[in-house]
N, C-alpha and C positions, 0 to 999 in steps of 0.2 A: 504494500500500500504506500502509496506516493504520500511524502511528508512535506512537498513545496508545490507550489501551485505558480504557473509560469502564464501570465496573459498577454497576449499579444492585443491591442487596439487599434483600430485603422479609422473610427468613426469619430468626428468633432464634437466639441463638448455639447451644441443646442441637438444633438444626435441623444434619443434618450436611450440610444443603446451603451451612450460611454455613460450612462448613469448607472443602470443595472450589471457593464462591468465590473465599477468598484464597489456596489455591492454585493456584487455574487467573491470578487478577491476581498472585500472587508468581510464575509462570513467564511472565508478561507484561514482569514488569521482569527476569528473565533472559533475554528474548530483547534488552533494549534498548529496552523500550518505557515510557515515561510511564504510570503509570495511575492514576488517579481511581478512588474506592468513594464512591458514595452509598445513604447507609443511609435505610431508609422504615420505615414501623412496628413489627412487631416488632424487626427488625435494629437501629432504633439502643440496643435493649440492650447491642450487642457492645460502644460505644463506652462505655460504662457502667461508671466502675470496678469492678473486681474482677468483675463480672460474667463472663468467659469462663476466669477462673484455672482451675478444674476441669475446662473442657469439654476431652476427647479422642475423637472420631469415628474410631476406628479405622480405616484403619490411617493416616490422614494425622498429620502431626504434630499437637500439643494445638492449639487455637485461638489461645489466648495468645502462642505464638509464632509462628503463621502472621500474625496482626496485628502483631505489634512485628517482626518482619521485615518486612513491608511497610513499616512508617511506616519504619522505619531506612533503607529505600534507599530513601528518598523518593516512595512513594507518597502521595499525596492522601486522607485520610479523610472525608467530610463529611457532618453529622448532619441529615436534613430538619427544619427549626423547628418545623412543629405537631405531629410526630410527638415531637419531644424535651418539647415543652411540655406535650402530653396526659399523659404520664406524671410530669410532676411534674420534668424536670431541668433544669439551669440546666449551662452551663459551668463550674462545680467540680465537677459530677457524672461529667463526661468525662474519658478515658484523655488523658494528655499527647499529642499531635499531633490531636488530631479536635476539628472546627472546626462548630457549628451554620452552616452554611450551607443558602440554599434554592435550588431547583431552576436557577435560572440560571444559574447556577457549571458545573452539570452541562449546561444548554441550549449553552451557549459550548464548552464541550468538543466536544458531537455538533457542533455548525455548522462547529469550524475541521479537523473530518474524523474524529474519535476510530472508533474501531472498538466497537461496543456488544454489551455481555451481562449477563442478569438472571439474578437467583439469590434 
């Protein structure tokens, strides 16, 4: 049984499907499990300040805080590089804990057993 939970997202944050990813990976780390978000094209706007402050996808909680609860119990956030660079951001443009990193951050994960899901 997989002990880390590995999510890939492609869908921008007014997407209420990057809503119901972090809370299906925020009831990943209540069950006890580790879990990793790797954001891809549209999605690394979540990581994007101020970018999710507004967003609320009924009836889950607002995104804002389905993301700063993840990062607070130690999930893993991390930004694909040419996805973050096509739009123009650097690392001052990102929310405190999300990290540009590229795909083998997230390859390492699947290899040492993660359990995987896209959104």
């Amino acid at each position: 049984m997989a002990d880390e939970l590995a999510v890939v997202m492609s869908h921008g944050p007014t997407d209420e499907r990057a809503s119901v990813g972090f809370t299906i990976v925020n009831g990943g780390l209540t069950a006890g499990m580790s879990a990793s978000v790797f954001l891809t094209t549209d999605a690394v706007d979540i990581a994007r300040r101020g970018a999710v402050d507004l967003v609320h996808a009924h009836p889950m909680d607002p995104l804002k805080d389905l993301v700063a609860d993840f990062l607070s119990r130690g999930g893993t956030l991390w930004a694909c590089p040419p996805c973050v660079k096509a739009r123009g951001y650097g690392e001052g443009d990102l929310i405190e804990g999300a990290e540009i990193v590229g795909a083998s951050a997230l390859h390492a994960r699947i290899q040492a057993g993660a359990a995987t899901l896209c959104f």
